[in-house]
N, C-alpha and C positions, 0 to 999 in steps of 0.2 A: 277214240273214234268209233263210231256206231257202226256196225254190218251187216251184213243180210246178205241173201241169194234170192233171183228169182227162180220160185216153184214152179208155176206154171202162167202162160197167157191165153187170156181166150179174146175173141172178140166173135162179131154177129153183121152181118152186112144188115140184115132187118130188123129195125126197132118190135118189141115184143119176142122175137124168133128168139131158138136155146140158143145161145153163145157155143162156141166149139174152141177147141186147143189147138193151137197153131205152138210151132218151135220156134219161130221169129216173128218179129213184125216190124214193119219199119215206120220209125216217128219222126214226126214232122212237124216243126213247130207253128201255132198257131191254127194250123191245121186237125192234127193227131193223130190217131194211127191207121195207116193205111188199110181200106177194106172193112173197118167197123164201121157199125150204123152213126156214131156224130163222127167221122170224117168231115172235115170242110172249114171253112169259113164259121163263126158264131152268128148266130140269125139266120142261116139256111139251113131248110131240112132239120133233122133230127135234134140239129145241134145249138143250146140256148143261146144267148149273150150273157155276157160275163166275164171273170175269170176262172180259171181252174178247170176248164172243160176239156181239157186236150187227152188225158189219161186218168184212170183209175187204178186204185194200190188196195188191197186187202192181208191183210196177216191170215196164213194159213191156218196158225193159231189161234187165231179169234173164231174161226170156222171150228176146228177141234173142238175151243170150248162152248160151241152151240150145242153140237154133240153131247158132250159133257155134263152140263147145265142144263140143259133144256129139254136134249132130248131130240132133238132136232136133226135129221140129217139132210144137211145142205152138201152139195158137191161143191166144189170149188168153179167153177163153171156157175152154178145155179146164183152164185153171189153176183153177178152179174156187172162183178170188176174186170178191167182190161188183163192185170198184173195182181198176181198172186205171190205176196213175199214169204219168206222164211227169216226170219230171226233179228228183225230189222223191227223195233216198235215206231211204227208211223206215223202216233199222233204227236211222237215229238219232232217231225219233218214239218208239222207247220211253220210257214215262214222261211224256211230253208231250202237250201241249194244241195241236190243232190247228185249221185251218179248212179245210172241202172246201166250196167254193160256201158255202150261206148256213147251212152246217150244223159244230158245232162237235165236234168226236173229241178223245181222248184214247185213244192208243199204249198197250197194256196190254202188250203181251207178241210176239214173233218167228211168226211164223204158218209153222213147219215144214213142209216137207213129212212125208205121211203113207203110212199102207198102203191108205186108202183112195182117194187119187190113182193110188199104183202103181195101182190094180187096174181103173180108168177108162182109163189110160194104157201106160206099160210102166214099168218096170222101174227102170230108167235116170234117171225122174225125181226119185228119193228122193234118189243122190247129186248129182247134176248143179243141184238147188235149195235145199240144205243150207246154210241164214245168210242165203239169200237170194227164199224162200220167201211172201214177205213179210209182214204186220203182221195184230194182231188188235187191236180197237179198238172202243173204248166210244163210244155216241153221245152226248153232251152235252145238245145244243138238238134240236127239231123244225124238220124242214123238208127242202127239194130238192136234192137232188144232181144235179147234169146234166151229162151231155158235154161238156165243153170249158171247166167253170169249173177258177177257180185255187185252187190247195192252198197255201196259206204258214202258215207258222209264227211267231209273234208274238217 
């Protein structure tokens, strides 16, 4: 069985604005999470049509190794993920059901980096986060997500 912890959450009421660290957030399916900028419905405001738009997953690790490799310091915040994991490798959550605290995801699809991060950030991050960008993910169940619950997979 695969596991993990959530490190940290941030979310952004304003699309572009820094994201900040909140201890919980509440998810809501089809919707997302409550008080970040794609909140809603798909095709209103912020938030595209699709799948996979509900939430965002990143490996703390992957940020480390920007650090590392690149040279790069990104904050965990600056990755401009909903959900920051620990220990949990997430690109093998695609297509899978999972659990974050008392809240049920399902892995939609690789959450690449984009030109909209470049342009928050520098440059450097499009290659240096490439397969490793992390997860996009459908919310399942209603309920909390908080700092330091565990991510396993069934």
């Amino acid at each position: 069985m695969l596991t993990g912890t959530v490190h940290s959450i941030y979310i952004t009421a304003q699309f572009s604005e820094p994201t900040y660290s909140v201890k919980e957030v509440h998810a809501i399916p089809n919707l997302g999470l409550e008080g970040d900028r794609y909140f809603g419905e798909a095709g209103i405001g912020q938030k595209r049509t699709g799948t996979g738009r509900d939430i965002t997953l990143i490996e703390i690790e992957a940020i480390e190794a920007l650090q590392r490799e690149e040279s790069i310091q990104l904050s965990p915040g600056d990755a401009r993920r909903n959900i920051v994991t620990l220990g949990i490798p997430l690109n093998h959550l695609v297509d899978k059901e999972f659990q974050v605290g008392e809240v049920r995801l399902r892995g939609v699809r690789l959450c690449e980096p984009c030109q909209h991060l470049v342009s928050l950030t520098q440059p450097r991050v499009l290659p240096g986060l490439v397969h490793r960008g992390g997860l996009r993910a459908e919310i399942l169940t209603d309920g909390y997500i908080r700092t330091g619950d565990p991510i396993f997979v069934d």
